[in-house]
C-alpha positions, -999 to 999 in steps of 0.1 A, spaced: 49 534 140 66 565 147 71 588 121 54 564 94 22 558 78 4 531 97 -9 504 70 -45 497 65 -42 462 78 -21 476 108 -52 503 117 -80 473 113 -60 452 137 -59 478 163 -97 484 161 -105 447 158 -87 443 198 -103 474 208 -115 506 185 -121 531 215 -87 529 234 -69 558 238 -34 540 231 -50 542 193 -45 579 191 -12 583 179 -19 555 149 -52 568 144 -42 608 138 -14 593 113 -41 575 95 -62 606 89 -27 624 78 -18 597 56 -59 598 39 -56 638 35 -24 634 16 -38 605 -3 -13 580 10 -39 559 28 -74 546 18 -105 561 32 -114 543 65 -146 558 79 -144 534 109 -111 546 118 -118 579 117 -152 576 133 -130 556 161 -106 586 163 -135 613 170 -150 587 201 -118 591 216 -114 622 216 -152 629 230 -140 603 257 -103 621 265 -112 657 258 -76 669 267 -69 646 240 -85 663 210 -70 680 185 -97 705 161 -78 703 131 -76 666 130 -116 669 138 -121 690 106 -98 668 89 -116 634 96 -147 656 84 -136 672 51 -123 632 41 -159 624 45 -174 648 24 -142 651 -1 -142 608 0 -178 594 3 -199 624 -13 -232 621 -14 -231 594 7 -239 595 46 -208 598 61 -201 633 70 -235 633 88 -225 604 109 -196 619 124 -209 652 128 -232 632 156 -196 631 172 -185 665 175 -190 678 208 -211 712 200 -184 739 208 -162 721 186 -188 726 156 -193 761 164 -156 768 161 -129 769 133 -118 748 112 -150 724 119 -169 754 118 -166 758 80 -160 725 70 -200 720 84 -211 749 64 -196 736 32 -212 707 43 -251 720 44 -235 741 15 -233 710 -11 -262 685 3 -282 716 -6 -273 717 -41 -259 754 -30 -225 745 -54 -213 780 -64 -218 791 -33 -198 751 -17 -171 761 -44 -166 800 -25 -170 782 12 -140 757 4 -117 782 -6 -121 798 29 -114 771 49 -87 776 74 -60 758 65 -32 762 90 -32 723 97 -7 711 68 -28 682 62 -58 699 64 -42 720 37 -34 692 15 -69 675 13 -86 711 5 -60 714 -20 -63 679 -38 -102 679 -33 -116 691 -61 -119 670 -89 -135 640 -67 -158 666 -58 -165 675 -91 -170 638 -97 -194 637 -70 -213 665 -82 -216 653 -118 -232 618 -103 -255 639 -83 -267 658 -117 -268 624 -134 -293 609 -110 -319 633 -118 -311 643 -153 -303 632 -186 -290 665 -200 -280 702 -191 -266 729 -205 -230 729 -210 -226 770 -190 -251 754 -163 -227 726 -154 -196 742 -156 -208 772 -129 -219 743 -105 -185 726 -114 -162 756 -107 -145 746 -145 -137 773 -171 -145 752 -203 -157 722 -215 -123 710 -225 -120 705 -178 -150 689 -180 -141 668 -207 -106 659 -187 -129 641 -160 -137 612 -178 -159 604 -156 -184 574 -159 -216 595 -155 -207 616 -191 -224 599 -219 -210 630 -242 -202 670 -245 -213 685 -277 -219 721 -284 -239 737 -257 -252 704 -238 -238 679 -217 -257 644 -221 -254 618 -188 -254 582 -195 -293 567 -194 -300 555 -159 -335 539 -148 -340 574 -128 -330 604 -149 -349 589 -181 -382 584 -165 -379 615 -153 -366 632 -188 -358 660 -168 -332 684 -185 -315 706 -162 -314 739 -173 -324 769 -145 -308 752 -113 -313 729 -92 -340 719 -72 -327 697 -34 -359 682 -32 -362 668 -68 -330 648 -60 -330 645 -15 -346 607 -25 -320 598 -48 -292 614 -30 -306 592 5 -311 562 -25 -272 563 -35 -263 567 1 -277 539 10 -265 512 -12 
């Protein structure tokens, strides 16, 4: 598999006769490549399978495929529970270093509703590592996306300036280009979000900031469906 990107099905037959052997390696670091680039599907097994390895064979371990594997969590699976997960894996002086380093703090960053402040952190990622370089560079509308579902879970409207500061967009007309699901409509100065069994009971409309603890529960809710 030299020099080629490893189908899914070729990946899940290597983990199904053995996830944790080191012979993986190669395939498994050619996965992550292929998901940063967006060639390949998300696999959080695989990549969870990668990081084991590497805690097993530390002369193995490469850092910029361990802040790879963890930036495809939060860029793919936001706001689920993956990222989390993983960063159970990384041995601690591999958290406290570069690029992990900043990929965690982006991390805490966004699951603390922090987003102008996520949108600055990204930016500064090291990005030496070419496919490191391409998922921070192709990451930000599905994390738009992501943040939109997390406003939509706690509110049925905002204003329009509110969500495009937490968006990093310019105007309505990039907000408008998401198409996303969540969007019920953009008119004027207000964004409306599709009626869902939690933001109209709530008939919260988001207008000041946000507030972590009015949507942890819904955020753990999502992530674990």
């Amino acid at each position: 598999m030299s020099g080629e990107t490893p189908p899914r099905e070729y990946v899940e037959s290597l983990l199904s006769k053995g996830a944790y052997k080191v012979s993986n390696q190669p395939t498994l670091e050619a996965y992550v490549d292929a998901q940063a680039s967006g060639d390949g599907e998300y696999y959080f097994e695989a990549n969870k399978a990668l990081l084991k390895i590497y805690n097993s064979q530390k002369s193995l371990a490469n850092t910029d495929k361990m802040a790879t594997v963890l930036l495809l969590a939060l860029v793919e699976s936001y706001p689920s529970t993956d990222l989390l997960a993983l960063s159970y894996l990384l041995p601690e002086r591999y958290a406290a270093s570069e690029p992990c380093k900043s990929v965690l703090e982006c991390s805490e960053l966004l699951d603390s509703c922090r987003f102008v402040e996520f949108w600055a952190g990204l930016s500064k990622i090291p990005t030496e590592d070419p496919s490191l370089k391409a998922l921070v560079g192709r990451s930000t509308e599905k994390l738009q996306r992501g943040i939109l579902q997390v406003l939509s879970f706690t509110y049925k409207s905002a204003k329009l300036d509110k969500v495009l500061t937490v968006l990093n967009l310019k105007d309505s007309a990039g907000l408008t280009q998401l198409k996303d699901p969540c969007l019920e409509s953009v008119s004027g100065d207000t964004v409306v979000f599709k009626s869902t069994v939690d933001n109209t009971k709530r008939n919260r409309v988001f207008q000041e900031g946000l507030s972590y603890n009015a949507i942890a529960n819904l955020m753990a809710k999502v992530s674990a469906e």
